[in-house]
N, C-alpha and C positions, 0 to 999 in steps of 0.2 A: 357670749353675746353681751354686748353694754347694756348695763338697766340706762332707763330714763330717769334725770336725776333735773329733769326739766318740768316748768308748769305747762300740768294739762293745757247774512247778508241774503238775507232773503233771496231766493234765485227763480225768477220766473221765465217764462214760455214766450218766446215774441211773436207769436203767429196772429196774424192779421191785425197787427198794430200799424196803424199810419201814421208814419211821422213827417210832420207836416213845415215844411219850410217858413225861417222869417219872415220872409219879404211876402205880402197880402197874396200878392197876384203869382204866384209860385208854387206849385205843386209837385216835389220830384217824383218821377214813376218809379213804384216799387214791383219786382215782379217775384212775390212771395210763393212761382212756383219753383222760382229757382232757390230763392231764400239767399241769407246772409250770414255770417259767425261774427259773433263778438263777446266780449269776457263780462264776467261778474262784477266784477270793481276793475277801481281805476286806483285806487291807492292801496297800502296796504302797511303794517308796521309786525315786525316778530322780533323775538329776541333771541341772542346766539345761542344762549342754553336751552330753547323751547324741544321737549322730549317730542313735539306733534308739529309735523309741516305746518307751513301754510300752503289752502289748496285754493288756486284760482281757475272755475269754472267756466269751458268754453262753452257758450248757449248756441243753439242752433236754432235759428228764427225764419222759420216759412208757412207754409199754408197748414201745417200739424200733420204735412206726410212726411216719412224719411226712408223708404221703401228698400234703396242700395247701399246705404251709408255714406259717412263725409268724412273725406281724409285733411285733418288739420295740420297745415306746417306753423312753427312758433321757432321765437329767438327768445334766448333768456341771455342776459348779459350784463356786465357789472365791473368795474375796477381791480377784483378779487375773485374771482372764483374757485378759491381754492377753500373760501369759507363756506360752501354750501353744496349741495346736490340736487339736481334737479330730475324727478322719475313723469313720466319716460325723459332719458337721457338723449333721447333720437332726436328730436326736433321735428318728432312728428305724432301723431294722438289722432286713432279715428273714432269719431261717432258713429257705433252701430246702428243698422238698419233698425228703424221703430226708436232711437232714442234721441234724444235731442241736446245730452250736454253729455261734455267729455273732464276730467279732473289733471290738471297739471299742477306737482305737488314739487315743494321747492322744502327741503330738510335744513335749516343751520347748522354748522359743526363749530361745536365750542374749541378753540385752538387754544383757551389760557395765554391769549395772548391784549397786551393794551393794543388795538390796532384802529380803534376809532369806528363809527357808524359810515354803515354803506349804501346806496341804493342798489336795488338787485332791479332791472326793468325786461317784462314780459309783453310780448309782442307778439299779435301774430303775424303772418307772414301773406302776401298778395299772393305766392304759389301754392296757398290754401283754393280746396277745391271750389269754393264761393267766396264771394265780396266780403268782404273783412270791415268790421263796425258797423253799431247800427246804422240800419237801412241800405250795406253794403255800401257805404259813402267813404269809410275809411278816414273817419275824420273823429268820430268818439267812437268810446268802450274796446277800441284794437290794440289797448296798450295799457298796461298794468305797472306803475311804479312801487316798487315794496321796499318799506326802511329795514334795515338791518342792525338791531342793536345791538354794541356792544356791552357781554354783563360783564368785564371785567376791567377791573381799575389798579391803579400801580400800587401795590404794599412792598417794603424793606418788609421779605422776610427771614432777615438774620436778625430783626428785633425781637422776634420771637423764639429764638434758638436758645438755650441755655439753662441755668439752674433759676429757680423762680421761687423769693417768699410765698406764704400764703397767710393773708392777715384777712379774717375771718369774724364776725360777730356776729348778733340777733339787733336785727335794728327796731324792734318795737313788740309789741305784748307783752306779756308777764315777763318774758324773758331777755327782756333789751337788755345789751349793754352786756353780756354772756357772752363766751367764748368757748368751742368745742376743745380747742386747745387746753385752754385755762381750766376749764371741767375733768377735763381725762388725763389731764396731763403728759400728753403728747406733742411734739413739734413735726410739726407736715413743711416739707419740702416739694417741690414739684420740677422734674428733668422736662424739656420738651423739644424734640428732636425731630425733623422731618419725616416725612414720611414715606418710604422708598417706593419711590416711582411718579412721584404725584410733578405732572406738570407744570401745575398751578403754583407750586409753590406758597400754596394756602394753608395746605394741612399737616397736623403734628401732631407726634402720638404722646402721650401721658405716661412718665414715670413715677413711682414716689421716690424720692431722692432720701429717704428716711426708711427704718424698720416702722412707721407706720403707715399706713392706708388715709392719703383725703380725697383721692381720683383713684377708681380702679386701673391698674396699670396697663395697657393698649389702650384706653380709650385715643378715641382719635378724636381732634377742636378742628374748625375748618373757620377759616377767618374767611367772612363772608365782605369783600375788599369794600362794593360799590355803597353800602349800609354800613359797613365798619361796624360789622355786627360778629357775632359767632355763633355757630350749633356745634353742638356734642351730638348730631345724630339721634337724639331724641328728645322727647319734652322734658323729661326728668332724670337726675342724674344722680347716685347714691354719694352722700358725703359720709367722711371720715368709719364707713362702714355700719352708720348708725339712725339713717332716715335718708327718704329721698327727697331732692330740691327738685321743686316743679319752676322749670325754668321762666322767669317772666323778663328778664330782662338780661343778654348777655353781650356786654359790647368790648373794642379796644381800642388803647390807645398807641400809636405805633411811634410817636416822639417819647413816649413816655417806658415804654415798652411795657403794657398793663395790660392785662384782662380783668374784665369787672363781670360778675355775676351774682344776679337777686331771685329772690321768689319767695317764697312759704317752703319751711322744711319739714315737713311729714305734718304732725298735727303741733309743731313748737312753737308758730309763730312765725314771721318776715325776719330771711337772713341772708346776710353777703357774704362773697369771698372776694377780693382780690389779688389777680397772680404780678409780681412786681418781681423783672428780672433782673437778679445779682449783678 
């Protein structure tokens, strides 16, 4: 073991809501024993990697009876749907007898791929068993537009393939201006190699390229493209076998082909590394 040689959408009910026309002298007839369906929202934004749908809520608005239940048809449709899943798949969702709203859930699927933001638009359908939007007028709340964001951004990742210095210091306390190197008299090398199977093309596993230890060897870096950031899969990560770096700040440079990484290392003080590929 090294001694330390360091200083110490809210969704409500629409029964007996009257909505009341523009024009002064205009009253449309609602007949709230038939009732009407219309959705939750009208817009909506997710993102490709979201682990949790988004779910938009068909409301059933009548008198507060629903005795037989209500069979809703809906269109989901979009430029792409090879990005997404949509449960029920049917394009159809009933409202049980006694309830008054049904959930249509739309899942993202992350493709790893740059393919740019999409609208996904949810509709319901007029061969729903009632009038579609409120007040069954079919003119608002029958139609849900949702963004679709894309979280992935373009990186060259053969700028991170390869054998990689590692220059290393304490940038402040008692111990600025020290080097784990310089102290143990060791030279860290670092191999980083894809990651088999990863579509993304983001992630790469950790060799030491030397008989010593500065990254345990599997660690896996995941170059986080849209933030030009990076995780090691945890907060903290063990240096040169000899304290752990709580990570505060780990980012790259992809012209330069660099990873930079900062934080406090065990009780030593704020220290860096940078990986800079040969």
């Amino acid at each position: 073991m090294k001694k330390s040689i360091f200083k110490g959408i809210g969704v409500f009910l629409l029964s007996g809501v009257l909505f009341m026309s523009c024009e002064e002298n205009e009253t449309p007839v609602i007949d709230f024993g038939v009732g009407f369906l219309q959705l939750s929202a009208t817009t909506g934004t997710i993102s490709e990697d979201s682990s949790e749908p988004l779910v938009t809520t068909v409301l059933l608005g009548n008198d507060g009876t629903n005795p037989n239940g209500v069979t809703v048809n809906f269109t989901v449709t979009s430029s792409d749907e090879s990005r997404f899943t949509v449960s029920p798949s049917s394009g159809t969702i009933d409202i049980p007898a006694g309830e008054f709203s049904a959930d249509i859930l739309i899942q993202p699927l992350d493709n790893f791929d740059v393919d740019g933001d999409i609208d996904i638009v949810i509709e319901l359908s007029e061969s729903s068993d009632l009038p579609i939007g409120i007040a069954g007028e079919g003119v608002v709340a029958y139609r849900r537009v949702v963004e679709l964001v894309d979280n992935d951004c373009p990186v060259d990742s053969d700028a991170f393939v390869g054998t990689f210095t590692v220059e290393e210091v304490f940038t402040g306390g008692g111990n600025e201006g020290l080097s784990l190197a310089a102290e143990f008299g060791e030279e860290y090398l670092i191999e980083l190699t894809p990651q088999p199977g990863d579509l993304s093309g983001t992630k790469f596993i950790v060799t030491n390229a030397t008989e010593f230890t500065f990254i345990a060897d599997g660690t896996v870096l995941t170059l986080l493209t849209c933030s030009q950031s990076v995780s090691f899969g945890a907060e903290a990560i063990n240096i040169a076998l000899f304290a752990n770096l709580t990570i505060e700040s780990a980012v790259y440079d992809e012209e330069a082909s660099t990873i930079t990484v900062s934080g406090p290392l065990g009780p030593y003080g704020p220290y860096e590394f940078k990986l800079t590929r040969q």
